[in-house]
NUDRENFI-620723 format. One record per residue (C-alpha): residue number from 1; residue in three letters; z negated, y negated, x. Coordinates in steps of 0.5 Angstrom, whole numbers, plus 500, padded with zeros to 3 digits. Example, Ala and Ser with C-alpha at 12.3 -4.5 7.8 and 13.67 -1.06 7.14 Angstrom:
NUDRENFI-620723
site num 1, residuo Ala, w 484, v 509, u 525 $
site num 2, residuo Ser, w 486, v 502, u 527 $
end
This chain:
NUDRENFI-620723
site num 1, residuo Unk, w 615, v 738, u 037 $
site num 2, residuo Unk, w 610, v 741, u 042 $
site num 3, residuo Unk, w 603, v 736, u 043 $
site num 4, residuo Unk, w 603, v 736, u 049 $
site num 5, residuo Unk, w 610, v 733, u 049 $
site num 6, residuo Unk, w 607, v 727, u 047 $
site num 7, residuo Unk, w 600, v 727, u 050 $
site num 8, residuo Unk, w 598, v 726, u 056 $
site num 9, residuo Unk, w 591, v 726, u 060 $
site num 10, residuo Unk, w 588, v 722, u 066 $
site num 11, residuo Unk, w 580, v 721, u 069 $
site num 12, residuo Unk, w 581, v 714, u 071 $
site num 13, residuo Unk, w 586, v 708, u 070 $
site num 14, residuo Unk, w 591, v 707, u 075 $
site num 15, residuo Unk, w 596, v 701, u 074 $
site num 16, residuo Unk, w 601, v 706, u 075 $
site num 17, residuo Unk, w 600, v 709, u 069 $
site num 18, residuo Unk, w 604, v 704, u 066 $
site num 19, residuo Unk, w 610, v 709, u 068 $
site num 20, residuo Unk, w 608, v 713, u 064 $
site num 21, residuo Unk, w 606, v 709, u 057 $
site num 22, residuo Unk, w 615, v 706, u 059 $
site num 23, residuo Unk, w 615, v 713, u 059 $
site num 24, residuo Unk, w 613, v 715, u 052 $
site num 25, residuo Unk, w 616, v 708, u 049 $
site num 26, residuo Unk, w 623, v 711, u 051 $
site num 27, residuo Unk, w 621, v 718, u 048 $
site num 28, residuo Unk, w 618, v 719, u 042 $
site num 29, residuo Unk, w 612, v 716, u 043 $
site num 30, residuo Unk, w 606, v 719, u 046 $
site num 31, residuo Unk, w 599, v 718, u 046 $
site num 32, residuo Unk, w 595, v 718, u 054 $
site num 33, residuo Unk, w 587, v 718, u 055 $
site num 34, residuo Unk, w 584, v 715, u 060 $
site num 35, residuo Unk, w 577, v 719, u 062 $
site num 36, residuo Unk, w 579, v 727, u 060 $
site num 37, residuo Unk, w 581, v 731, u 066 $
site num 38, residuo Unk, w 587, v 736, u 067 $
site num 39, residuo Unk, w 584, v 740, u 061 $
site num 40, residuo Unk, w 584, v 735, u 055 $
site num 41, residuo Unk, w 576, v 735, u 057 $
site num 42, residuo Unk, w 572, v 729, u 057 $
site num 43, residuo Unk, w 569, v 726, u 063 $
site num 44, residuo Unk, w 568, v 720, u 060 $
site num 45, residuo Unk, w 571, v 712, u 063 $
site num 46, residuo Unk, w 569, v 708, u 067 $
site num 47, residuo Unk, w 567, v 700, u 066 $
site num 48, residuo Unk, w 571, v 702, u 059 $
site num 49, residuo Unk, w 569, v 694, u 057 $
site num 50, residuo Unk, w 575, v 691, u 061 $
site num 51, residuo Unk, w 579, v 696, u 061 $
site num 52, residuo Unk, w 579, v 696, u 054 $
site num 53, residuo Unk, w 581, v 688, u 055 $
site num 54, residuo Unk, w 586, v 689, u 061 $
site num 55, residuo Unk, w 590, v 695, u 059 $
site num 56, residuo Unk, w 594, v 691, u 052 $
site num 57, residuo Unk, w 596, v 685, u 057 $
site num 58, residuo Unk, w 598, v 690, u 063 $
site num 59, residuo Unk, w 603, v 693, u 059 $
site num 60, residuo Unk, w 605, v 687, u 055 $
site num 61, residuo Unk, w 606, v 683, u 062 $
site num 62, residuo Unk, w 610, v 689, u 066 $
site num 63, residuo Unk, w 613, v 692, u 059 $
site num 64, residuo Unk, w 614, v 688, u 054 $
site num 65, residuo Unk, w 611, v 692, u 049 $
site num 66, residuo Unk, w 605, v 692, u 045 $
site num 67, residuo Unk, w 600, v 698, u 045 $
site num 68, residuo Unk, w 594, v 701, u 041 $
site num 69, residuo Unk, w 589, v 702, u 046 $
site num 70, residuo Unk, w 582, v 705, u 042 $
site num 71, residuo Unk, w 575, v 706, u 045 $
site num 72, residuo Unk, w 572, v 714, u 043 $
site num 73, residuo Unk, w 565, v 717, u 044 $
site num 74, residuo Unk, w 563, v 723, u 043 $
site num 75, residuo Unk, w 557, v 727, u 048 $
site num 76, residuo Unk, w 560, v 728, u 054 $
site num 77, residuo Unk, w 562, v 721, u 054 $
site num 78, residuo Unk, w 567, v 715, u 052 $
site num 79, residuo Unk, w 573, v 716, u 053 $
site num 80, residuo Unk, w 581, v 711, u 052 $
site num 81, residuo Unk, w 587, v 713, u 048 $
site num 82, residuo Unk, w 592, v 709, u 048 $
site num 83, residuo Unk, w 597, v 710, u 042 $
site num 84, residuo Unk, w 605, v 708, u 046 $
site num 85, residuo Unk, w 610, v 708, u 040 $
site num 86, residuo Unk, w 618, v 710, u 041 $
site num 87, residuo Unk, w 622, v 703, u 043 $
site num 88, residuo Unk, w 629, v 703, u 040 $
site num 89, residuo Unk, w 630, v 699, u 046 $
site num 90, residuo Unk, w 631, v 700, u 053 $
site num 91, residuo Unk, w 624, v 699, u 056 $
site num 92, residuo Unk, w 623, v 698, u 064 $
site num 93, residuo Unk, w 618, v 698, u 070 $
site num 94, residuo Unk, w 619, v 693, u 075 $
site num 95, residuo Unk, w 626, v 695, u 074 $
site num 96, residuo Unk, w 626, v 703, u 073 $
site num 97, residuo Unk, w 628, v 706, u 067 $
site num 98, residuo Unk, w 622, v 712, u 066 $
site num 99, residuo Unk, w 623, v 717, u 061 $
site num 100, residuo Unk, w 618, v 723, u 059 $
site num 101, residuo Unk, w 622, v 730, u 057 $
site num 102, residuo Unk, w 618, v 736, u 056 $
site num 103, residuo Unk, w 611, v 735, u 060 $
site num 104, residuo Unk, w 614, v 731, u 065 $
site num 105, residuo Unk, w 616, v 723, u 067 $
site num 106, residuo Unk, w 623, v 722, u 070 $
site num 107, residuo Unk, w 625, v 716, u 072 $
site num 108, residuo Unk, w 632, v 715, u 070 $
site num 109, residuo Unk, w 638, v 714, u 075 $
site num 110, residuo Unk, w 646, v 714, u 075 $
site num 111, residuo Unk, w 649, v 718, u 069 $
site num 112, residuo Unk, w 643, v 720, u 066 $
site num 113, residuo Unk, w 640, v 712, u 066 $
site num 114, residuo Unk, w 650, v 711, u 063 $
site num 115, residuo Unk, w 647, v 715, u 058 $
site num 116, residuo Unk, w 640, v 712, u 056 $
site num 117, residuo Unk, w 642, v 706, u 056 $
site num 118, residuo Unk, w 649, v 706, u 051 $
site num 119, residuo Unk, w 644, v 711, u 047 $
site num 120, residuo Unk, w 639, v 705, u 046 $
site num 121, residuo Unk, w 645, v 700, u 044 $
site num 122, residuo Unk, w 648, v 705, u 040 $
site num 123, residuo Unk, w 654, v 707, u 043 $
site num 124, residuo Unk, w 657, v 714, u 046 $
site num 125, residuo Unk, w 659, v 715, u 052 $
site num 126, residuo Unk, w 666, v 717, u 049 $
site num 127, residuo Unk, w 666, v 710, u 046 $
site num 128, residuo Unk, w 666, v 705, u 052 $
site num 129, residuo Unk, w 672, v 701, u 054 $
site num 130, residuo Unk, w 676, v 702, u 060 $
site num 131, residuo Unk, w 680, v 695, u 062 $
site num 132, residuo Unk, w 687, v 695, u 064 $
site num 133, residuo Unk, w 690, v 701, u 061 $
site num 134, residuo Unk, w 694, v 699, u 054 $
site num 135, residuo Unk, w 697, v 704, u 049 $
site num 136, residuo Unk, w 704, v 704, u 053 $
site num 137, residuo Unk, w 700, v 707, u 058 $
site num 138, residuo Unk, w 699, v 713, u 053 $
site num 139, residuo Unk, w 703, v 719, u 052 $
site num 140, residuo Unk, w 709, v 718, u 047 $
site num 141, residuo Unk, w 709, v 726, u 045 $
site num 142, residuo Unk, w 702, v 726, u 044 $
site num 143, residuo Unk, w 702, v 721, u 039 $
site num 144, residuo Unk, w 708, v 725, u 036 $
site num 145, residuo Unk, w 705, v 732, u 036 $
site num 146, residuo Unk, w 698, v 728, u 032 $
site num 147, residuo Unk, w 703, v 725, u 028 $
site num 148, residuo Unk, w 706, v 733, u 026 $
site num 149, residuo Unk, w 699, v 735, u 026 $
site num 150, residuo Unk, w 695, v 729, u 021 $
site num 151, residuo Unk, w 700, v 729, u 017 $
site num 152, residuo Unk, w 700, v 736, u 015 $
site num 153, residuo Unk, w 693, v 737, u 014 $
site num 154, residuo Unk, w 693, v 730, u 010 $
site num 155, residuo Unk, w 687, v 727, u 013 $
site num 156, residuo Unk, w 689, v 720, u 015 $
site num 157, residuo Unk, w 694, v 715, u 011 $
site num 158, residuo Unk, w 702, v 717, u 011 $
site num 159, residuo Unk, w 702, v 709, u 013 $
site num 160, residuo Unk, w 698, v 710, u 018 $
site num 161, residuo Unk, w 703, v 715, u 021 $
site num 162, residuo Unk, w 709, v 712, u 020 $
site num 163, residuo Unk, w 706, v 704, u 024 $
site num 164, residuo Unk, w 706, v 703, u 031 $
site num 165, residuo Unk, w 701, v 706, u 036 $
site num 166, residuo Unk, w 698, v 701, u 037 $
site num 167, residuo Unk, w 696, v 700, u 030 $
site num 168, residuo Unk, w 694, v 708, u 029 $
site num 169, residuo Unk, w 689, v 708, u 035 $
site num 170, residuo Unk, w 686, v 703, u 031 $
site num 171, residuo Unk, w 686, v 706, u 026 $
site num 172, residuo Unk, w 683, v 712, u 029 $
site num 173, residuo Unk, w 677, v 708, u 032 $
site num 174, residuo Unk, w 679, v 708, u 039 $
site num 175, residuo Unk, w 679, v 701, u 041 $
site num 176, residuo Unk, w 673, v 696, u 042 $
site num 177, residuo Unk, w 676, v 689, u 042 $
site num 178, residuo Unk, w 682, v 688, u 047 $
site num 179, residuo Unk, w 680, v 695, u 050 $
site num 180, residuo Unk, w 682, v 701, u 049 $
site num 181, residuo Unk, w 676, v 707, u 050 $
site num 182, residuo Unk, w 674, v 713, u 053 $
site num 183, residuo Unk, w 676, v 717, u 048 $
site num 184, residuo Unk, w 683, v 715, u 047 $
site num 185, residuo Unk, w 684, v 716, u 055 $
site num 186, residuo Unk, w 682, v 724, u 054 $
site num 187, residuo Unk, w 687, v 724, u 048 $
site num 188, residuo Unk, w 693, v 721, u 049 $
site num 189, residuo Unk, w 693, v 719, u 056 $
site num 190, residuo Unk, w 697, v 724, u 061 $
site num 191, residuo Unk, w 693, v 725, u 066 $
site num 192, residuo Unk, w 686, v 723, u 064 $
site num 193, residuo Unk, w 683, v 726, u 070 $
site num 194, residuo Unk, w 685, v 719, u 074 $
site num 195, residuo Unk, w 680, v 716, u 069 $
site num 196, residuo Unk, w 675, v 721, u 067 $
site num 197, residuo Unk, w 673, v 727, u 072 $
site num 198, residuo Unk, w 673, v 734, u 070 $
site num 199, residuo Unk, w 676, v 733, u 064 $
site num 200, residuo Unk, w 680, v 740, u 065 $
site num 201, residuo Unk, w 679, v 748, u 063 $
site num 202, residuo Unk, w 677, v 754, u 068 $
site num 203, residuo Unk, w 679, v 760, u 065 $
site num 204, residuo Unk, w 678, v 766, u 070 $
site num 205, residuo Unk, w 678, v 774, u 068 $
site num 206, residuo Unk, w 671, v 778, u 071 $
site num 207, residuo Unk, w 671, v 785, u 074 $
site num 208, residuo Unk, w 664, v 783, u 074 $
site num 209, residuo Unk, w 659, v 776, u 075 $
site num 210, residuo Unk, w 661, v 777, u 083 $
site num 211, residuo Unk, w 669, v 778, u 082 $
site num 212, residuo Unk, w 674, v 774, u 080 $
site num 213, residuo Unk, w 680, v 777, u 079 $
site num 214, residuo Unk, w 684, v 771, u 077 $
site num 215, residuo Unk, w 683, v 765, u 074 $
site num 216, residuo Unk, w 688, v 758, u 071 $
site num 217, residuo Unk, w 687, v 751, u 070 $
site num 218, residuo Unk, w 688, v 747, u 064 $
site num 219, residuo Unk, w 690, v 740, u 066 $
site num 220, residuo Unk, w 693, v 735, u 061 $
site num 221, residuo Unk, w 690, v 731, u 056 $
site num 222, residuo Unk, w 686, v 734, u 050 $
site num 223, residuo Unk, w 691, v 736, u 045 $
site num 224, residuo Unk, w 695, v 739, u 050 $
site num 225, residuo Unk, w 689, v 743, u 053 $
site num 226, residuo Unk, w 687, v 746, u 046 $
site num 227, residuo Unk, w 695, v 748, u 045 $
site num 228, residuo Unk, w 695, v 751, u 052 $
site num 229, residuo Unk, w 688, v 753, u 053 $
site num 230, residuo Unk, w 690, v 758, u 046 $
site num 231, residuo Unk, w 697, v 760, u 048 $
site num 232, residuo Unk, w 694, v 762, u 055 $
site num 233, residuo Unk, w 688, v 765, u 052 $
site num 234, residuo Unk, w 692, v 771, u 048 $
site num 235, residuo Unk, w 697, v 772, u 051 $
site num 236, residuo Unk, w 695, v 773, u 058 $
site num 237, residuo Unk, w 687, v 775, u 058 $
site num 238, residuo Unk, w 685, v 777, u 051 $
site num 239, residuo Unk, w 689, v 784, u 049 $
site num 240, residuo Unk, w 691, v 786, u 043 $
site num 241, residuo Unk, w 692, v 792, u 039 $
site num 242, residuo Unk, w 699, v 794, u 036 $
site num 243, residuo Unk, w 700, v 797, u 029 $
site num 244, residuo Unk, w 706, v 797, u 024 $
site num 245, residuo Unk, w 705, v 797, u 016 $
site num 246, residuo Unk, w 711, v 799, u 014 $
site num 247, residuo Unk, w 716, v 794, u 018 $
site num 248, residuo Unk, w 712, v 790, u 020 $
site num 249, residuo Unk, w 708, v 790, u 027 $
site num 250, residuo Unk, w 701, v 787, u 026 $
site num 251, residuo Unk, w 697, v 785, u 032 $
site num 252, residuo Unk, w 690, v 785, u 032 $
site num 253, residuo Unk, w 686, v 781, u 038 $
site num 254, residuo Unk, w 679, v 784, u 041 $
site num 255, residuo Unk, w 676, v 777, u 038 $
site num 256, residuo Unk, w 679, v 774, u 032 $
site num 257, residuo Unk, w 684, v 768, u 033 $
site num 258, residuo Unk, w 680, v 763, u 029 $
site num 259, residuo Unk, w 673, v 764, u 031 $
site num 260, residuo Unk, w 675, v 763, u 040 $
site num 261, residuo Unk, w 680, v 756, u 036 $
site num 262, residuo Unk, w 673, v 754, u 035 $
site num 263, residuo Unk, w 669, v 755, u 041 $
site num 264, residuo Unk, w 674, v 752, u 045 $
site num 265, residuo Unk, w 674, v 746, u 040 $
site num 266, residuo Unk, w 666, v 746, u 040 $
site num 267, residuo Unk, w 666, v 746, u 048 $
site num 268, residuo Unk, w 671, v 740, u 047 $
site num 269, residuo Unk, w 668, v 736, u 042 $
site num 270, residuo Unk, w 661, v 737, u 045 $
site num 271, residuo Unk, w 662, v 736, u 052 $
site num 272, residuo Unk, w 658, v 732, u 056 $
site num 273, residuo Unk, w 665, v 729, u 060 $
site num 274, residuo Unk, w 660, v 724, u 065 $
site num 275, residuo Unk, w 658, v 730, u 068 $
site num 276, residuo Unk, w 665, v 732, u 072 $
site num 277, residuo Unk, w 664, v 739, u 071 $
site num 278, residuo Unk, w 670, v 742, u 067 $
site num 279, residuo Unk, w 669, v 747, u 061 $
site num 280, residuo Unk, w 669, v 754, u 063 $
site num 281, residuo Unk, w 671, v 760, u 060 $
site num 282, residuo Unk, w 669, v 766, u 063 $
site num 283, residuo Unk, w 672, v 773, u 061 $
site num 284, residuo Unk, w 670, v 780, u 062 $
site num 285, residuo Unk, w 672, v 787, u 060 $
site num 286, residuo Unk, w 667, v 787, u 054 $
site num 287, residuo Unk, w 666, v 779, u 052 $
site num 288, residuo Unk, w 668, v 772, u 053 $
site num 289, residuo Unk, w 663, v 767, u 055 $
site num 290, residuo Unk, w 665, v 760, u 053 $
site num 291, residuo Unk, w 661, v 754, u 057 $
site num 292, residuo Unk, w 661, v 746, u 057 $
site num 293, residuo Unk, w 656, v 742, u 059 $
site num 294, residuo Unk, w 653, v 738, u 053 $
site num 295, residuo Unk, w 646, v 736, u 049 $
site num 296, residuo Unk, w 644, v 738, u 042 $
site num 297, residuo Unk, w 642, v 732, u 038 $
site num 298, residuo Unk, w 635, v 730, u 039 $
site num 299, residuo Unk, w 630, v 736, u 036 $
site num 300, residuo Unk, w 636, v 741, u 035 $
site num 301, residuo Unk, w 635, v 748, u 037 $
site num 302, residuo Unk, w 641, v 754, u 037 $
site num 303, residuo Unk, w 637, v 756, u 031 $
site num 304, residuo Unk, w 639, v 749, u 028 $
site num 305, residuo Unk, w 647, v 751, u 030 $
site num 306, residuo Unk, w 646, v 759, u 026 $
site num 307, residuo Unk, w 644, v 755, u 020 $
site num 308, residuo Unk, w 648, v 750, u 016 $
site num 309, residuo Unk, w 647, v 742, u 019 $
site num 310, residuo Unk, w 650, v 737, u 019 $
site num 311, residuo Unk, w 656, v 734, u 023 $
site num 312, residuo Unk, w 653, v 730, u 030 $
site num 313, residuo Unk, w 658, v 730, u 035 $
site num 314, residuo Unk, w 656, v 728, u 042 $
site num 315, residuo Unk, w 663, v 725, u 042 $
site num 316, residuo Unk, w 664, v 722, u 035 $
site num 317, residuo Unk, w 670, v 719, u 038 $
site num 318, residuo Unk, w 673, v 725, u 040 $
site num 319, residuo Unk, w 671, v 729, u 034 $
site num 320, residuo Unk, w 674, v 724, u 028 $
site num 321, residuo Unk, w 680, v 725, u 032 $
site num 322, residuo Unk, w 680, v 733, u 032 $
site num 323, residuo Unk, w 679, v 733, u 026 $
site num 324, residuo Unk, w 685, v 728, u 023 $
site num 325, residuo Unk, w 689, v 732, u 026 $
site num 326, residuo Unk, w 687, v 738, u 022 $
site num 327, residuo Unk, w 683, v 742, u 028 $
site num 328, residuo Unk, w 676, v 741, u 027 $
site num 329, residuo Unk, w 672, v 740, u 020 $
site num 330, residuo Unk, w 666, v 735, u 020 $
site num 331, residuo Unk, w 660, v 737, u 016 $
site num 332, residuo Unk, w 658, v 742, u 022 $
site num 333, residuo Unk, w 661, v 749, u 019 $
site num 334, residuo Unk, w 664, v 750, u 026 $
site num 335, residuo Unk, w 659, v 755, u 029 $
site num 336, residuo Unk, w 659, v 758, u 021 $
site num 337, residuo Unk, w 665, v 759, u 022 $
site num 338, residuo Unk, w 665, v 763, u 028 $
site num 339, residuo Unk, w 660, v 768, u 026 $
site num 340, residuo Unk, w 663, v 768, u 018 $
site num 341, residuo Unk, w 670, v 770, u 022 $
site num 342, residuo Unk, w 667, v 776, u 028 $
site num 343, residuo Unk, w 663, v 779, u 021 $
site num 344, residuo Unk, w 670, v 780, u 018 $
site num 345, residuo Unk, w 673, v 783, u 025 $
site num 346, residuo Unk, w 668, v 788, u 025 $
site num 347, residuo Unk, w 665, v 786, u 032 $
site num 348, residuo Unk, w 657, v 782, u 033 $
site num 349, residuo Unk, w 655, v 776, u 032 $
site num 350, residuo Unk, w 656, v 772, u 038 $
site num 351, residuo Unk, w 652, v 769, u 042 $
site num 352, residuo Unk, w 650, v 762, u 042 $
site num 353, residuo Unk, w 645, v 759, u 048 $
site num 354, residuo Unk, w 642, v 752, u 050 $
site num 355, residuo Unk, w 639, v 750, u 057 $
site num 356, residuo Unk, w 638, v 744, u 058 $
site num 357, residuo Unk, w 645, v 741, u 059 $
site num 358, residuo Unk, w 648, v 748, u 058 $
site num 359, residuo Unk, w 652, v 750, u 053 $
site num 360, residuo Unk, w 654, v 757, u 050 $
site num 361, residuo Unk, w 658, v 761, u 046 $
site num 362, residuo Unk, w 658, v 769, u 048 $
site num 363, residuo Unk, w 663, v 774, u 043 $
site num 364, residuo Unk, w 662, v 782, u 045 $
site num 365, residuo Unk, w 669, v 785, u 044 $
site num 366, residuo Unk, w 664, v 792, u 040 $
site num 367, residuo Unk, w 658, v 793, u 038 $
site num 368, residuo Unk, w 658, v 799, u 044 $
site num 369, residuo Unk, w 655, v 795, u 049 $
site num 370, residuo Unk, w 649, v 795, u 052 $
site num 371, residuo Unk, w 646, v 787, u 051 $
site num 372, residuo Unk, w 648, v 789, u 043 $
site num 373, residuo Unk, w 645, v 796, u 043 $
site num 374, residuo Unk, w 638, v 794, u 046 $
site num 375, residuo Unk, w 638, v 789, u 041 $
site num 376, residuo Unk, w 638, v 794, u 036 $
site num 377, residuo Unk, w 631, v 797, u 038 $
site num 378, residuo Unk, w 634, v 803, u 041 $
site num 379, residuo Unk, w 630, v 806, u 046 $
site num 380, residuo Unk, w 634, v 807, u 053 $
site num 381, residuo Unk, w 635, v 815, u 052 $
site num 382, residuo Unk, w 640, v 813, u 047 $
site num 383, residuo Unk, w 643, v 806, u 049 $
site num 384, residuo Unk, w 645, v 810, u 055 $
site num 385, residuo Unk, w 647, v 816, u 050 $
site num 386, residuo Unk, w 651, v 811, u 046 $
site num 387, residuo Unk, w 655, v 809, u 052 $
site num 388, residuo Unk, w 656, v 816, u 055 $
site num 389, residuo Unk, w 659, v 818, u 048 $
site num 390, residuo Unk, w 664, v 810, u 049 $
site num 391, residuo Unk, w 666, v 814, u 055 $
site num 392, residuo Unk, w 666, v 821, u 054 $
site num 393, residuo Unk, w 669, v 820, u 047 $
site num 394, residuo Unk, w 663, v 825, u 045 $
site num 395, residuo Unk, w 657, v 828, u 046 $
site num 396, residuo Unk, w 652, v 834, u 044 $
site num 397, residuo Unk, w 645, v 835, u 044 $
site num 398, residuo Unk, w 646, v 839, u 050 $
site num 399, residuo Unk, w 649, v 834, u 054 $
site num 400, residuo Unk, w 643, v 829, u 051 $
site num 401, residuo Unk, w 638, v 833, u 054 $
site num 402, residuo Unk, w 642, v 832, u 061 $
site num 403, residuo Unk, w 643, v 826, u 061 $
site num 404, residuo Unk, w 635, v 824, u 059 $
site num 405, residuo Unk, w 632, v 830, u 062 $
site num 406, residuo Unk, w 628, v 830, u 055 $
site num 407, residuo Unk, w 627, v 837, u 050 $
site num 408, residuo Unk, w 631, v 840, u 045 $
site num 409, residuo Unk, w 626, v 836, u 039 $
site num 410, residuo Unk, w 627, v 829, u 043 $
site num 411, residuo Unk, w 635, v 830, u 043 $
site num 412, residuo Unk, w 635, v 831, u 036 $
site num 413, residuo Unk, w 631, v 826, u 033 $
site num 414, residuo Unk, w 633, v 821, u 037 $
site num 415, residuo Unk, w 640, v 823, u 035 $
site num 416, residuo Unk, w 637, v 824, u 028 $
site num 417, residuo Unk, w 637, v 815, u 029 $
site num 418, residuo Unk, w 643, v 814, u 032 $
site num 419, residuo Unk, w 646, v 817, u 026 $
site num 420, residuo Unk, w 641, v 813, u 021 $
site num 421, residuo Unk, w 643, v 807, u 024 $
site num 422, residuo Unk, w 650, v 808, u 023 $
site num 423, residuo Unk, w 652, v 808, u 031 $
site num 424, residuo Unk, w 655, v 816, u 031 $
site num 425, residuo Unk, w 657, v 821, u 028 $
site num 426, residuo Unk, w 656, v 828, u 027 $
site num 427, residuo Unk, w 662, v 832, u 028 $
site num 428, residuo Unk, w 661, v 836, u 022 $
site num 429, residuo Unk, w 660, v 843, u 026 $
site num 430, residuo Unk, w 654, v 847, u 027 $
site num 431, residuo Unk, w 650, v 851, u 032 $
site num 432, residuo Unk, w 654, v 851, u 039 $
site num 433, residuo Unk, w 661, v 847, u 037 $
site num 434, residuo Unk, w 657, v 841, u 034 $
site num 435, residuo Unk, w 658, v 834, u 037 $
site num 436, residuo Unk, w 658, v 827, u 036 $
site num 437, residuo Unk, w 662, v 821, u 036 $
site num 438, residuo Unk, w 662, v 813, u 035 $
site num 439, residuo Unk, w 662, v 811, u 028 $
end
């Protein structure tokens, strides 16, 4: 974690800082000096004596907490470190939940104070109880299709199968007391935008990030968006290449099958469904982009996701059904899985990006493509050779010389690179007629 995170640094007290020492008790704690300027430079403190007696008791009385406070000196002064510890309990002020995240202190309001609070109390928003609905408000064809689904991937008892509903949405967990949670309403419930806004797919086919050319909506419970999201998905925006071997026609998709199956079921599983903003899945003539809105666990970065981890769902309710039902594993391999199966398909890696609470999984349809290619350290001569010759079909050391304005010794040594990175492909001819051709 970066220090700054945890420090922060003040020339004088102000009572209002007691915001600030809330605001590292509900993080991970955090250290704020009294008598440093905006730099971390000492200026030293003021009447340090009393502070040093007031402070404990003005966050012991406003917080309800207990704090370090330490005297330092060094030649430029004294100077106050309060020492805060994270709290795993909502601390407030005055009412006002205040929260530091990055360098900065928020106070907390609406869905983002929901989430704070049933995370301090350890629950997730996917678990809380809704009242008057019971589980013959629930969709029977849906526990049906999960009863084919579980008992075919062996995850769940045989008996629990075979019980009433009622007792198989305890058996996955989905009920608190007398009341059924919000997970069970986006699983079985037929119509779970009623309970939870949002909860639907977008998919929408671009010409360019302007052009929407057409679009769908997925609508419907969760296992039924899965289903139709994937039907959808390869039949209407993702082609296919027909082969035949022998008798039999092989169809090979632009991305593979298994590796899209999971990016729809991470989007599902890691959504962050307070948010009122359906998943979107956006496709393009040379790439899918798949986006949810979601957080990663606490000190997790998309370095984390590239690298074995381990399973913590942002909906663990939602998640252990999925993966009952055979959908999804539950020891963290899915984003491993993505990149195992676009390797074995012959296109890049996909993609994966966090911001704030924005989540995406990017799959380029081949490696000819620009973002792929500068990746590579190509210089932009040969980027935009590589894509002249995806268009054209070839390209001679002649045309190269065109196209950059360069000479004859440059187009032949970059040339050279591009067939030592495996990109092209001389055509074997030599003087006038020679040309080259992706690999």
């Amino acid at each position: 974690m970066n220090e700054q995170q945890i420090i922060e640094w003040k020339e004088i007290w102000k009572d209002e800082y007691l915001k600030w020492i809330c605001g590292f008790a509900n993080a991970q704690g955090g250290r704020l000096f009294i008598g440093k300027n905006d730099q971390g430079e000492v200026v030293g403190v003021q009447k340090y004596e009393k502070l040093l007696a007031e402070i404990p008791n003005k966050v012991k009385d406003t917080l309800g907490i207990l704090v370090d406070v330490n005297l330092h000196k060094n030649k430029q002064g004294e100077f106050i470190e309060i020492v805060v510890e994270p709290h795993p309990y909502p601390v407030n002020y005055k009412g006002q939940y205040h929260v530091r995240s990055g360098c900065t202190k928020q106070e907390l309001k609406g869905s983002a104070l929901d989430k704070f609070l049933l995370q301090k109390k350890g629950k997730r928003w996917d678990g809380v109880p809704v009242p008057k609905v019971s589980v013959k408000d629930l969709k029977q064809e849906t526990f049906e299709f999960f009863r084919k689904r579980a008992f075919k991937s062996q995850r769940i008892d045989e008996d629990s199968l075979t019980d009433s509903n009622e007792h198989l949405i305890e058996n996955l967990q989905l009920k608190e007391g007398e009341y059924l949670k919000r997970a069970a309403m986006l699983l079985f419930h037929s119509n779970p935008e009623k309970f939870v806004t949002g909860a639907y797919i977008k998919i929408g086919y671009f010409q360019s990030d302007d052009d929407l050319k057409y679009q769908d909506e997925i609508h419907g419970n969760l296992f039924e968006q899965i289903e139709k999201a994937m039907d959808l998905l390869f039949t209407k925006y993702i082609k296919a290449e027909i082969s035949y071997e022998g008798i039999n026609r092989v169809e090979k998709f632009e991305y593979p099958k298994e590796a899209v199956r999971e990016a729809l079921l991470n989007a599902i599983a890691h959504k962050d469904y307070s948010g009122s903003v359906p998943i979107q899945i956006s496709v393009y003539s040379d790439k899918i982009i798949f986006w949810n809105e979601g957080q990663l666990p606490e000190n997790w970065t998309v370095k984390t996701l590239l690298e074995k981890h381990a399973s913590r769902p942002y909906n663990p309710d939602i998640a252990n059904a999925l993966f009952r039902s055979g959908y999804i594993e539950s020891w963290g391999r899915g984003t491993i899985k993505i990149i195992k199966e676009c390797k074995a398909s012959g296109i890049p890696e996909p993609v994966f990006s966090y911001d704030s609470s924005d989540i995406s999984v990017e799959f380029r349809k081949d490696i000819y493509n620009e973002k792929h290619l500068q990746s590579l350290d190509l210089n932009e001569r040969q980027v935009k050779a590589v894509l002249y010759v995806k268009d054209k079909g070839k390209i001679t050391n002649s045309d190269y010389q065109t196209l950059n304005d360069v000479s004859r010794e440059t187009a032949t040594r970059d040339l050279k690179e591009l067939i030592d990175k495996h990109l092209i492909k001389p055509s074997g001819q030599k003087g006038a007629g020679a040309f080259y051709t992706l690999n």
